[in-house]
N, C-alpha and C positions, 0 to 999 in steps of 0.2 A: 796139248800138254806141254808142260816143260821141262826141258832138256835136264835129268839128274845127275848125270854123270858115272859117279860111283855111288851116289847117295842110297840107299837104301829105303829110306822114306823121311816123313818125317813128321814131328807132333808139335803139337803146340796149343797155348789155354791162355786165355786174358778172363780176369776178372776186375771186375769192378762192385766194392764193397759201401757201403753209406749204413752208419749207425749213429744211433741220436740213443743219450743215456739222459733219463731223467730220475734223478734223487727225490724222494717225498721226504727220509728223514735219514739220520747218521746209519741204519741198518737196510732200510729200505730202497729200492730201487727197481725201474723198468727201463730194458731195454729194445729198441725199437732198428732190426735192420733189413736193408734188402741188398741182394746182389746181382748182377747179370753177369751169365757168361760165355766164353765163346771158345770151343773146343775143336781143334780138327786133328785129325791122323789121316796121314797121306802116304799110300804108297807103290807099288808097282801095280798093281790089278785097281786103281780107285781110292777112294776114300771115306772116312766116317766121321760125321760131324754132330755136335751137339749145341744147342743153342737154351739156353737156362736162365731162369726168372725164378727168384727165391725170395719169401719174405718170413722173416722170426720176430716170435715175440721172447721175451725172458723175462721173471720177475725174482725178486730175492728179496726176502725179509728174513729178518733177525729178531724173530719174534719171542724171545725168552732167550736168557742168556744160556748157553749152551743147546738152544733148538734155532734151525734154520731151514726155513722152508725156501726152495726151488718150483716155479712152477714155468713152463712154456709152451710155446705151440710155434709152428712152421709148415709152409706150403710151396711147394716145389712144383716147375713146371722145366719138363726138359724135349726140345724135338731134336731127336733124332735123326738123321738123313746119312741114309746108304747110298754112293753113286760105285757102280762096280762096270767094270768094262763087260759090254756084250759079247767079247769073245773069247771070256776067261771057262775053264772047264768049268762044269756045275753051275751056270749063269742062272738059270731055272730054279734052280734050288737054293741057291741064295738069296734070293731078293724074294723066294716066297718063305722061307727059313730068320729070314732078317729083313722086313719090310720098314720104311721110313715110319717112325712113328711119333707120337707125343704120348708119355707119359707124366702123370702128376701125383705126387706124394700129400697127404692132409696127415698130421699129427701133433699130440700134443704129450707133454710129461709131466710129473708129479714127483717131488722127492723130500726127504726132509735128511738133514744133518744132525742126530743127538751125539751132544757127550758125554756117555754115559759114567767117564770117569776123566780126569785129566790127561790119563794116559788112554783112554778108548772111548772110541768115536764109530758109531756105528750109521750106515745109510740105506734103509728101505727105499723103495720108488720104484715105479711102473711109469712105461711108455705107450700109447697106445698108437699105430699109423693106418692110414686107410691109403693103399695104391691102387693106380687105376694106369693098366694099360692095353690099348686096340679091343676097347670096348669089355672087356673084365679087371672085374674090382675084388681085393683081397685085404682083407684084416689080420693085422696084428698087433699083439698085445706081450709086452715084454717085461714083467716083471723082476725084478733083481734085487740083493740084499749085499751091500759088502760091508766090511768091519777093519779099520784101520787099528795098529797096537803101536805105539810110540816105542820104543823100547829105549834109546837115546836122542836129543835134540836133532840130530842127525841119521838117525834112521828109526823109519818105521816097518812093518811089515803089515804089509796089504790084501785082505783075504775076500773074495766076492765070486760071485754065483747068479746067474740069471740066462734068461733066453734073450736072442739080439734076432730079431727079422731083419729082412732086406731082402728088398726087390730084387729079381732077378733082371741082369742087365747087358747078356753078353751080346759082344757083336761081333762079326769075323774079322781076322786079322786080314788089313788089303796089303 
């Protein structure tokens, strides 16, 4: 290993993003991205590292004036890797508690923008994601409704309601 000094540990993330927008008309557009990335935390007992491959899609039309449909999908790929010293207490119980893994996220969403007056603006939409990790897979399904109120050019008030999933992702502090 190498020598820390006083350091305590240490974290660090690089990514790399690439998007391509393609226009079909003045309201309409898709966009196309992927990213890689590269995650580690490091510190007195080991380290935790993640290594990630993400690709999205996004569409957006302005399909009547004052209606805007949102639609998208994305797929995630993250490995994981636990290295912990063998002679830290609970060695046993960590690496079978927090085992190297890959996990991968599949979803997509649905939303539309009405205005239903100049001053209100209301947004339906549902998410749906399928995660999958160390061989079990889980469904979720996130519908939400918020309603925006202009009240002056400079401020609106924001009101929304919905379920938000996510994967469960902890891993021990090294």
């Amino acid at each position: 290993g190498r020598d820390r000094g006083d350091t305590l540990g240490s974290v660090e993330f690089h990514r790399l993003d690439a998007r391509y927008l393609h226009r079909f008309s003045l309201g309409t557009n898709l966009r196309l991205a992927a990213t890689l990335g590269v995650d580690n935390t490091e510190g007195d007992n080991g380290s935790v590292g993640d290594r990630m491959l993400g690709a999205r899609l996004e569409f957006r039309s302005q399909l009547a004036e004052g209606f805007l449909l949102r639609a998208g999908a994305r797929v995630t790929l993250d490995k994981y890797t636990l290295d912990v010293r063998s002679d830290i207490e609970n060695y046993y119980d960590i690496i079978t508690l927090f085992p190297s893994r890959t996990d991968s996220v599949v979803g997509a969403y649905l939303d539309s923008v009405i205005d239903v007056t100049r001053d209100v603006e209301v947004t339906p939409g549902v998410r749906v994601d399928w995660y999958g990790s160390l061989g079990e897979h889980a469904l979720g399904v996130s519908p939400r409704l918020a309603a925006r109120f202009r009240i002056t050019d400079a401020l609106s008030l924001v009101h929304a309601v919905g379920i938000a999933d996510q994967a469960p992702s902890f891993f021990p502090a090294v």
